[in-house]
Backbone as JSON Lines, residues from 0, in Angstrom:
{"i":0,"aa":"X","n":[282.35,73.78,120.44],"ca":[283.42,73.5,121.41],"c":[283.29,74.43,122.63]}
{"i":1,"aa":"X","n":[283.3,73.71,123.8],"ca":[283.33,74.58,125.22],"c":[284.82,75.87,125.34]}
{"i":2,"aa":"X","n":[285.51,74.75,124.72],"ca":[287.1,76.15,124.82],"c":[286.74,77.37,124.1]}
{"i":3,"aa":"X","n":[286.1,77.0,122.89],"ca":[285.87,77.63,121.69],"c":[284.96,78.84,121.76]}
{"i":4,"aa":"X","n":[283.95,78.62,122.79],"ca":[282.78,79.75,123.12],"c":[282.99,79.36,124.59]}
{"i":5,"aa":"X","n":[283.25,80.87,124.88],"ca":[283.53,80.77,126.6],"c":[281.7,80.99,127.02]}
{"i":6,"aa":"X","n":[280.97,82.23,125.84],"ca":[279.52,82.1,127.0],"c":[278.92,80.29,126.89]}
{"i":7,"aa":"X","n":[278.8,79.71,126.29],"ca":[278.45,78.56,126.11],"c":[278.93,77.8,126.9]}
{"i":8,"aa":"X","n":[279.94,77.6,127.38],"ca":[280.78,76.84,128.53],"c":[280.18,77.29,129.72]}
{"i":9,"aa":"X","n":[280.05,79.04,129.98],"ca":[279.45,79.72,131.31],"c":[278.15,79.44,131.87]}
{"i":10,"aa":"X","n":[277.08,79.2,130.16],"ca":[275.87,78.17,130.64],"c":[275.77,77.34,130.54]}
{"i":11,"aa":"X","n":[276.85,76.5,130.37],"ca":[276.66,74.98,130.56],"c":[277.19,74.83,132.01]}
{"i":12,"aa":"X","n":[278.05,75.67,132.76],"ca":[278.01,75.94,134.05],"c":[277.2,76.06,135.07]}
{"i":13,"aa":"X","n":[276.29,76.96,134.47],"ca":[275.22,77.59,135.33],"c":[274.14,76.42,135.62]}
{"i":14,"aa":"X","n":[273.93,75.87,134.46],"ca":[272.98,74.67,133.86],"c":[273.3,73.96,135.03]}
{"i":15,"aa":"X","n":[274.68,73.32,135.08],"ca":[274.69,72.63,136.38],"c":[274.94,72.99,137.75]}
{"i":16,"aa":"X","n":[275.24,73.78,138.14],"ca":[274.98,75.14,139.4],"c":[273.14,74.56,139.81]}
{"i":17,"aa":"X","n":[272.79,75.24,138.98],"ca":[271.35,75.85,138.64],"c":[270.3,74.14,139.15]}
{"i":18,"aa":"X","n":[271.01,72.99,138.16],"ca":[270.22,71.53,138.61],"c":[270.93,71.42,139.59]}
{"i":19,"aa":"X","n":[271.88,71.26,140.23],"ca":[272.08,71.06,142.0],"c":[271.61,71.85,142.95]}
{"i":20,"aa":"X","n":[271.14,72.78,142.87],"ca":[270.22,73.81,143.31],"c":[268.76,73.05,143.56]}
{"i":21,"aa":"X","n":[268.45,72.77,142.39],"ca":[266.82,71.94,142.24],"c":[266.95,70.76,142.99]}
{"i":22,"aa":"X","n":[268.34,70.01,142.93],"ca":[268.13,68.41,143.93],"c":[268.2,68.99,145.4]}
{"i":23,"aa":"X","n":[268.61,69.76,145.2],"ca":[268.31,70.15,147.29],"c":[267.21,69.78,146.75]}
């Protein structure tokens, strides 16, 4: 669960941060 584990939520954040970064 994302609520459940905040670092896991933070890289599933980054994860998409990180691929909108790459589509520039």
């Amino acid at each position: 669960d994302e609520e459940r584990d905040p670092l896991l939520h933070s890289f599933g954040h980054l994860k998409e941060v990180l691929n909108s970064i790459t589509a520039l």
